[in-house]
N, CA, C and O atoms as a GROMACS GRO file, in nm:
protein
  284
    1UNK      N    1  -2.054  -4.376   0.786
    1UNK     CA    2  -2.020  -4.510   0.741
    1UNK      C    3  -2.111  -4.545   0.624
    1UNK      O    4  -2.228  -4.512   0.644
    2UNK      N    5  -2.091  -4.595   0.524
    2UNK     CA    6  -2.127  -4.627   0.427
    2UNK      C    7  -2.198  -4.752   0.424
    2UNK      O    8  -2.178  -4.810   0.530
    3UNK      N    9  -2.282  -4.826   0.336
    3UNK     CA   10  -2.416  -4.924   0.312
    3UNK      C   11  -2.295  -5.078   0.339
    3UNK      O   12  -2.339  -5.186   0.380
    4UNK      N   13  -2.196  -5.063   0.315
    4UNK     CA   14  -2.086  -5.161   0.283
    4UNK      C   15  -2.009  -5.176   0.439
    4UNK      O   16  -1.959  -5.281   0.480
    5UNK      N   17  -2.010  -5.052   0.513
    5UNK     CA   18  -1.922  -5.104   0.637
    5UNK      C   19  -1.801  -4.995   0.631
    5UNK      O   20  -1.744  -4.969   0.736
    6UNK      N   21  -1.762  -4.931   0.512
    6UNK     CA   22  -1.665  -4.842   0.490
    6UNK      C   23  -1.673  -4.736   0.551
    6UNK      O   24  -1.785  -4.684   0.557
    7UNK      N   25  -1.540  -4.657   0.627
    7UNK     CA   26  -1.521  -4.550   0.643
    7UNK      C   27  -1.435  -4.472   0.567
    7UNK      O   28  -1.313  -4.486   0.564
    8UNK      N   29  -1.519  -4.364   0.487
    8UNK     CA   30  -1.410  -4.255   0.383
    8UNK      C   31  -1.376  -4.312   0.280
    8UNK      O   32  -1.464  -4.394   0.260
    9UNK      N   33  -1.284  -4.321   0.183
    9UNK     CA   34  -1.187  -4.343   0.132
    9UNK      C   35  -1.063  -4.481   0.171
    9UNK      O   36  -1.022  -4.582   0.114
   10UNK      N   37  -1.040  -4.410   0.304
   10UNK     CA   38  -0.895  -4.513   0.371
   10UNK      C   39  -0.972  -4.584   0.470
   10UNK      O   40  -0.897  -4.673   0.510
   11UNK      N   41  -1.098  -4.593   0.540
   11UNK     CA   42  -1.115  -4.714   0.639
   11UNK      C   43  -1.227  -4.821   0.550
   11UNK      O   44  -1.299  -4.802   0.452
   12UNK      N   45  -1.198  -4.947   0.643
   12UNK     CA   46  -1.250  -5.023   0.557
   12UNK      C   47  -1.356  -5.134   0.659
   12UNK      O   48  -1.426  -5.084   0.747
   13UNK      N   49  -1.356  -5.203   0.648
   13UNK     CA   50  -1.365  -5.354   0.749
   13UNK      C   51  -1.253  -5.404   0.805
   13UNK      O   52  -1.170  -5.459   0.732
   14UNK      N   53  -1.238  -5.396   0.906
   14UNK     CA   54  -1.120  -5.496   0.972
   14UNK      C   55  -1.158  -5.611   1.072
   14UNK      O   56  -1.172  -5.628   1.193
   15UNK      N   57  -1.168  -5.704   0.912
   15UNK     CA   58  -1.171  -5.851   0.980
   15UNK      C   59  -1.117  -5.950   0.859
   15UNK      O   60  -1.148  -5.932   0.741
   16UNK      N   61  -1.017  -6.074   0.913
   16UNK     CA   62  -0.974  -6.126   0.847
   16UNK      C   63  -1.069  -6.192   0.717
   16UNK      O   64  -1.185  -6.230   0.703
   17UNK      N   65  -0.963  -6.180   0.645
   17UNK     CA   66  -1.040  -6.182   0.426
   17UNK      C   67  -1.118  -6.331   0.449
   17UNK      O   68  -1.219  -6.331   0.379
   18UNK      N   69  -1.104  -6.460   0.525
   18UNK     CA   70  -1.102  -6.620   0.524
   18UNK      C   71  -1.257  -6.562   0.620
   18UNK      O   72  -1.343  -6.649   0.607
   19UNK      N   73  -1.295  -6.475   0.682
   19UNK     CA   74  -1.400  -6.445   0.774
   19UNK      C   75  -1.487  -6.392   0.642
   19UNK      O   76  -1.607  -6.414   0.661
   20UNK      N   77  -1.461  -6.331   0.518
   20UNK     CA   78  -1.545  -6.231   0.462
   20UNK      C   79  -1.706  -6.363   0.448
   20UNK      O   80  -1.805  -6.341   0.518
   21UNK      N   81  -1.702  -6.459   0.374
   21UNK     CA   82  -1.775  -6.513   0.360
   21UNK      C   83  -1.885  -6.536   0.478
   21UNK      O   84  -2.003  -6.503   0.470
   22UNK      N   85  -1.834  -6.587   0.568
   22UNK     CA   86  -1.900  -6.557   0.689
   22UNK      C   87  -2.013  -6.416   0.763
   22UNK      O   88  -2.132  -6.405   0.793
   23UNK      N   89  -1.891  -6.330   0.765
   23UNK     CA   90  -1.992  -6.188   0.758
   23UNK      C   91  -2.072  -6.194   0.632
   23UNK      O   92  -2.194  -6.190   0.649
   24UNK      N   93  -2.033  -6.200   0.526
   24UNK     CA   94  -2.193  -6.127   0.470
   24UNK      C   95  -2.271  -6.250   0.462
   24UNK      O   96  -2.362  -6.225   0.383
   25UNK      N   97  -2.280  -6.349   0.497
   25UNK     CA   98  -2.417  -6.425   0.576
   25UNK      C   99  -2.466  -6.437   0.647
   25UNK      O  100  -2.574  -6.496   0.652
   26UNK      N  101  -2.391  -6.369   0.762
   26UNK     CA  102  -2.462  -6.303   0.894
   26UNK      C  103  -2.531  -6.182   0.868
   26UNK      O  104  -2.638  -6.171   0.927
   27UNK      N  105  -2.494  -6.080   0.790
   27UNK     CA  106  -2.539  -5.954   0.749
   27UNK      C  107  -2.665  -6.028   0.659
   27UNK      O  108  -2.781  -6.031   0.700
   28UNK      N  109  -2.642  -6.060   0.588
   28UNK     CA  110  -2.785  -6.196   0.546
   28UNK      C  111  -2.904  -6.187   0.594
   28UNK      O  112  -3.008  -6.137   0.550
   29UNK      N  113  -2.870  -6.258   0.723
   29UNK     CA  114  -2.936  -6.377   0.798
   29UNK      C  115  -3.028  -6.221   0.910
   29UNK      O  116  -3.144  -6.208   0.947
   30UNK      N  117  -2.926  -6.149   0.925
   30UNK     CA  118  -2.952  -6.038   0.986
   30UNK      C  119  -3.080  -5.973   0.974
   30UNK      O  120  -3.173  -5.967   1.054
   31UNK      N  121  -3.059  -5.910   0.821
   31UNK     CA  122  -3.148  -5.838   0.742
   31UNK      C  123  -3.262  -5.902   0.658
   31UNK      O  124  -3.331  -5.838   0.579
   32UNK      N  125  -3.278  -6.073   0.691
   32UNK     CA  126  -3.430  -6.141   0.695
   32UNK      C  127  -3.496  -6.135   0.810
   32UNK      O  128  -3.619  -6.146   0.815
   33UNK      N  129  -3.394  -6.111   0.950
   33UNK     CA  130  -3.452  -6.140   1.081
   33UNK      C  131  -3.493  -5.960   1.162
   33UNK      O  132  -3.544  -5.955   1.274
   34UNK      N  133  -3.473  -5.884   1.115
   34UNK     CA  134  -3.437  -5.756   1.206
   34UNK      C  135  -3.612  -5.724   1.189
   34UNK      O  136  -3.665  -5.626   1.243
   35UNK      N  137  -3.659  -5.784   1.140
   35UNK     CA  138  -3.815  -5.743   1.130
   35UNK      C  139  -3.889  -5.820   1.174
   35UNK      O  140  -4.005  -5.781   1.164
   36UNK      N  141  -3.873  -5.960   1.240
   36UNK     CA  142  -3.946  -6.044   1.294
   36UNK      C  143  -3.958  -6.051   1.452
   36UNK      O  144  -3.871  -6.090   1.530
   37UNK      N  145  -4.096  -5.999   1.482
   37UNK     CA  146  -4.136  -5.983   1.601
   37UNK      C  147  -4.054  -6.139   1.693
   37UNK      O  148  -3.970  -6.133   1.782
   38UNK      N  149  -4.112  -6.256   1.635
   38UNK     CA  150  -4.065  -6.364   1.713
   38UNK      C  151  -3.924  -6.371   1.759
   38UNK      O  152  -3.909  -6.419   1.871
   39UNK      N  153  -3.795  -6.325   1.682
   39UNK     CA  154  -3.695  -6.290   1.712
   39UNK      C  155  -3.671  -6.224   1.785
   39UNK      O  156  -3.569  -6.261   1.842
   40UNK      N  157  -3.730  -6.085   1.846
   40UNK     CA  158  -3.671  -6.013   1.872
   40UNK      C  159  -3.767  -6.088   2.004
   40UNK      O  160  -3.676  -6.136   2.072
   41UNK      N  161  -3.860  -6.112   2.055
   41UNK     CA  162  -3.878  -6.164   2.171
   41UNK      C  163  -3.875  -6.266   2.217
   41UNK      O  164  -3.926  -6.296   2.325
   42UNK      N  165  -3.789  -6.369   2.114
   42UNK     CA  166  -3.670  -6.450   2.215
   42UNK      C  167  -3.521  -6.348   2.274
   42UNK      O  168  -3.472  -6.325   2.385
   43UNK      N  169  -3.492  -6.312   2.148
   43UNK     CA  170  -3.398  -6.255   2.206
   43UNK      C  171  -3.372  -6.142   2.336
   43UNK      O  172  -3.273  -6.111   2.402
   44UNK      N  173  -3.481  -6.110   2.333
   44UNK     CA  174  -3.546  -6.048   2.509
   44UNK      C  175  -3.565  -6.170   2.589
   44UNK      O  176  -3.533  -6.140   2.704
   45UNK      N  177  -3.597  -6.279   2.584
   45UNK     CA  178  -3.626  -6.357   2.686
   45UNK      C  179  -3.467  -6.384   2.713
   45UNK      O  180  -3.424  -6.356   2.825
   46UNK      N  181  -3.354  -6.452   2.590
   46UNK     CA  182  -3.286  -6.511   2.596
   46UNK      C  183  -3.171  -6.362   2.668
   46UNK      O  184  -3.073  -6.396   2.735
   47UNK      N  185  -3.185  -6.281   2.657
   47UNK     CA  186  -3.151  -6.179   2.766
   47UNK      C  187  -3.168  -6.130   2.915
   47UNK      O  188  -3.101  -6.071   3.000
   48UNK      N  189  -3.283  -6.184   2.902
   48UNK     CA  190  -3.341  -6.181   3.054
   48UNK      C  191  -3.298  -6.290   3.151
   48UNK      O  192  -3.270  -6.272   3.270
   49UNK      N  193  -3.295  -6.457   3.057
   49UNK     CA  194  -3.263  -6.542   3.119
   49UNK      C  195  -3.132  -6.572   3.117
   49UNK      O  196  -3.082  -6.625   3.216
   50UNK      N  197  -3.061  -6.545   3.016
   50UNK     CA  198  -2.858  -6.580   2.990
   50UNK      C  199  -2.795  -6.574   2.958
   50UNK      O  200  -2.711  -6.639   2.897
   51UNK      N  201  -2.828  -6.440   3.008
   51UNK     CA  202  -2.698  -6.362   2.953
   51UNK      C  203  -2.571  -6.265   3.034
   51UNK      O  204  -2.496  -6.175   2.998
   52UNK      N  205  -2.600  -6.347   3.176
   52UNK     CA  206  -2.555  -6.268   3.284
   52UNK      C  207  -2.574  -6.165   3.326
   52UNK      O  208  -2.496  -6.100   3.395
   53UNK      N  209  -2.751  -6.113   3.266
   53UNK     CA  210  -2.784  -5.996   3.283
   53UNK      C  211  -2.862  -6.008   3.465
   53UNK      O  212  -2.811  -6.099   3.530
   54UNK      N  213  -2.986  -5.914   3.551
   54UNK     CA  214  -2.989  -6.034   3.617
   54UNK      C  215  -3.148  -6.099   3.590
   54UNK      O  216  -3.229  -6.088   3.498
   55UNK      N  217  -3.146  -6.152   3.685
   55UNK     CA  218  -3.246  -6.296   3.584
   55UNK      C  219  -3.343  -6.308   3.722
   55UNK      O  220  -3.317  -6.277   3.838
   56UNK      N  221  -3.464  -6.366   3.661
   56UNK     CA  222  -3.576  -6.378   3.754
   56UNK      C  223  -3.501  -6.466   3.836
   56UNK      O  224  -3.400  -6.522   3.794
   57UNK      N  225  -3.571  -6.488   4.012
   57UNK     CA  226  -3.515  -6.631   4.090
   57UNK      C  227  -3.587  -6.756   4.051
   57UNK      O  228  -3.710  -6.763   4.044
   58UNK      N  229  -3.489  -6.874   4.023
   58UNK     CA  230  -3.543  -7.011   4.028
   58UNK      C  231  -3.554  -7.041   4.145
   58UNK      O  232  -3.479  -7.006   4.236
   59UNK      N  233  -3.674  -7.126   4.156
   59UNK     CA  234  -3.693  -7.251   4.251
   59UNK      C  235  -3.587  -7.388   4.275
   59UNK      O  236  -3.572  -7.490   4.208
   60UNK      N  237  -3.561  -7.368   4.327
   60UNK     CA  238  -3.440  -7.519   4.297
   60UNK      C  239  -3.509  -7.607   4.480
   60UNK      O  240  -3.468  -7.573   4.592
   61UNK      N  241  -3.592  -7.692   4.459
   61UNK     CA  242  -3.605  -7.780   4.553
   61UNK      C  243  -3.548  -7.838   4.593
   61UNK      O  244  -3.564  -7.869   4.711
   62UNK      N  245  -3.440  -7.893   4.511
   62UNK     CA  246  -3.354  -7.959   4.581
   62UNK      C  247  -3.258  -7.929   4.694
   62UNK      O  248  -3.214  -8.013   4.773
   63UNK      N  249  -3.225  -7.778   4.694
   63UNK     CA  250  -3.187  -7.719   4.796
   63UNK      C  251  -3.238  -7.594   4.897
   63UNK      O  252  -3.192  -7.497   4.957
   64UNK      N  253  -3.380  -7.675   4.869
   64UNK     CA  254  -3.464  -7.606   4.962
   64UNK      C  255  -3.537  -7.643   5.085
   64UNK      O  256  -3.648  -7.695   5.080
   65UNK      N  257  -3.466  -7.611   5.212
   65UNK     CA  258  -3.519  -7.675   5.298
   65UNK      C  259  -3.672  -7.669   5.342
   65UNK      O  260  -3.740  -7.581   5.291
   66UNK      N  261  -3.723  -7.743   5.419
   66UNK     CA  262  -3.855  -7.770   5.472
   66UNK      C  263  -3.907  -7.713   5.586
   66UNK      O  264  -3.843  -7.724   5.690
   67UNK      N  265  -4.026  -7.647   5.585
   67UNK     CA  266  -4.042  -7.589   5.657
   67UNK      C  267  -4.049  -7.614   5.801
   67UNK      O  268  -4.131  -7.689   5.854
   68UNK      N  269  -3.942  -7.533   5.872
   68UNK     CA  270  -3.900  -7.566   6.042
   68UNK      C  271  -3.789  -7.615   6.000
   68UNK      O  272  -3.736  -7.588   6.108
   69UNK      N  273  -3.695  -7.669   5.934
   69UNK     CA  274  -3.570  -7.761   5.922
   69UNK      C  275  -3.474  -7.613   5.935
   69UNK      O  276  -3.480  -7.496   5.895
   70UNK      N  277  -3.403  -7.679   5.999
   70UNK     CA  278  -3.241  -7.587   6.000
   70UNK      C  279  -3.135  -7.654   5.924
   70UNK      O  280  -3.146  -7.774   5.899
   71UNK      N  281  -3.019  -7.576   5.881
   71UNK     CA  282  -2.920  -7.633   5.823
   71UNK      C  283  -2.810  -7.698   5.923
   71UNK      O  284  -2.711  -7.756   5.878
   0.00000   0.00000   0.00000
């Protein structure tokens, strides 16, 4: 694949032309961020915590009974 996204000759990008603007400001935004430590360890936290990966347990008191209480 080529610096551009191209494959060969005949493949190209396939995403609508009204999107192009869009991608290359993400490709942008990308290639200021792919080197910043702080990024990349939110984006580990924000993985750890939600991303339906699985995730440490919360405390939720509110539905936590007291000790000796039955439901």
């Amino acid at each position: 694949m080529s610096v551009n996204g191209y494959y060969g000759s005949y493949g190209g990008i396939f995403i609508p032309e009204i999107l192009f603007p869009a991608f290359h400001e993400l490709k942008e935004k990308f290639a200021e961020i792919q080197n910043d430590p702080v990024f990349w360890q939110d984006y580990q936290h924000n993985l750890a915590n939600f991303s339906g990966r699985p995730t440490p347990l919360t405390y939720a008191a509110g539905l936590t009974l007291g000790k000796g209480e039955l439901l």
